[in-house]
C-alpha positions in Angstrom: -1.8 -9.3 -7.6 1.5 -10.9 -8.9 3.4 -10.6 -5.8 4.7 -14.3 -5.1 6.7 -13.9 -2.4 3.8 -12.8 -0.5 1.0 -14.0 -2.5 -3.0 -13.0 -2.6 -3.8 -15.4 -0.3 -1.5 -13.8 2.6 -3.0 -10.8 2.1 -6.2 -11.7 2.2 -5.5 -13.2 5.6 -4.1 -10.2 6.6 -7.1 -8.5 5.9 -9.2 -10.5 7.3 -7.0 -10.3 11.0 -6.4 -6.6 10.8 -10.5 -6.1 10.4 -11.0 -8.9 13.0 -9.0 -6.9 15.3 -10.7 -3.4 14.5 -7.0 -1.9 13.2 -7.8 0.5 10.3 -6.0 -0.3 7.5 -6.3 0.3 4.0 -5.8 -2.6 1.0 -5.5 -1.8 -2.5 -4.9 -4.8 -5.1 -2.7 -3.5 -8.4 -3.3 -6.1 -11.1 -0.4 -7.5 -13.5 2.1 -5.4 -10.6 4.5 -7.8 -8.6 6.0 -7.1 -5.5 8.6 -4.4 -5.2 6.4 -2.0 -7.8 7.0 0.7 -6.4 10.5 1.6 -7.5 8.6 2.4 -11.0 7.7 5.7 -9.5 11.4 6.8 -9.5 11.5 6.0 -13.5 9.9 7.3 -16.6 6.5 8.1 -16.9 6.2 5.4 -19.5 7.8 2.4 -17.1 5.2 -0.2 -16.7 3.7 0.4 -13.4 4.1 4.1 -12.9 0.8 5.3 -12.6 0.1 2.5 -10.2 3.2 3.4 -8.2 2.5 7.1 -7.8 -1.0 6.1 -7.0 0.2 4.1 -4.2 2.3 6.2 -2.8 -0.4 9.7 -2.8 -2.8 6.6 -1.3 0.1 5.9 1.5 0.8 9.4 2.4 -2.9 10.2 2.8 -3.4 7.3 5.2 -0.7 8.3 7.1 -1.8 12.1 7.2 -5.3 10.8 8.3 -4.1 8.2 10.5 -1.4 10.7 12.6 -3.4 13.8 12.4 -3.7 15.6 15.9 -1.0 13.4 17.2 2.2 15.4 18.6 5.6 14.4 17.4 6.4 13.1 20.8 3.7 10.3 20.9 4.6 8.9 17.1 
């Protein structure tokens, strides 16, 4: 929620298109964790954000195992 070069209110409008258009998507909001986050999952256990990073990515890689399940290489 401290991303500011996208900000809260982007993504919330991005939310509210994406379920406007019937895409299924997936949002999850990390509080005190700014934009780039991520890279915390490559660091020590005890760098601020980890937990949330390797959260994230499990939560990525499951939606993208539920969302190309079935569907052969060739039509990705």
């Amino acid at each position: 929620d401290q991303d500011t070069g996208a900000g809260i209110d982007n993504v919330e409008k991005l939310r509210g298109a994406l379920e406007g258009a019937g895409v299924e998507h997936e949002f999850h909001i990390y509080p005190g964790l700014g934009h780039g986050f991520l890279k915390a999952s490559l660091e020590d256990s005890k760098t601020p954000g980890y937990e949330q990073a390797c959260m994230s990515w499990h939560r990525t890689l499951e939606f993208y195992r539920r969302s190309f399940a079935g569907i052969p290489a060739t039509a990705r």
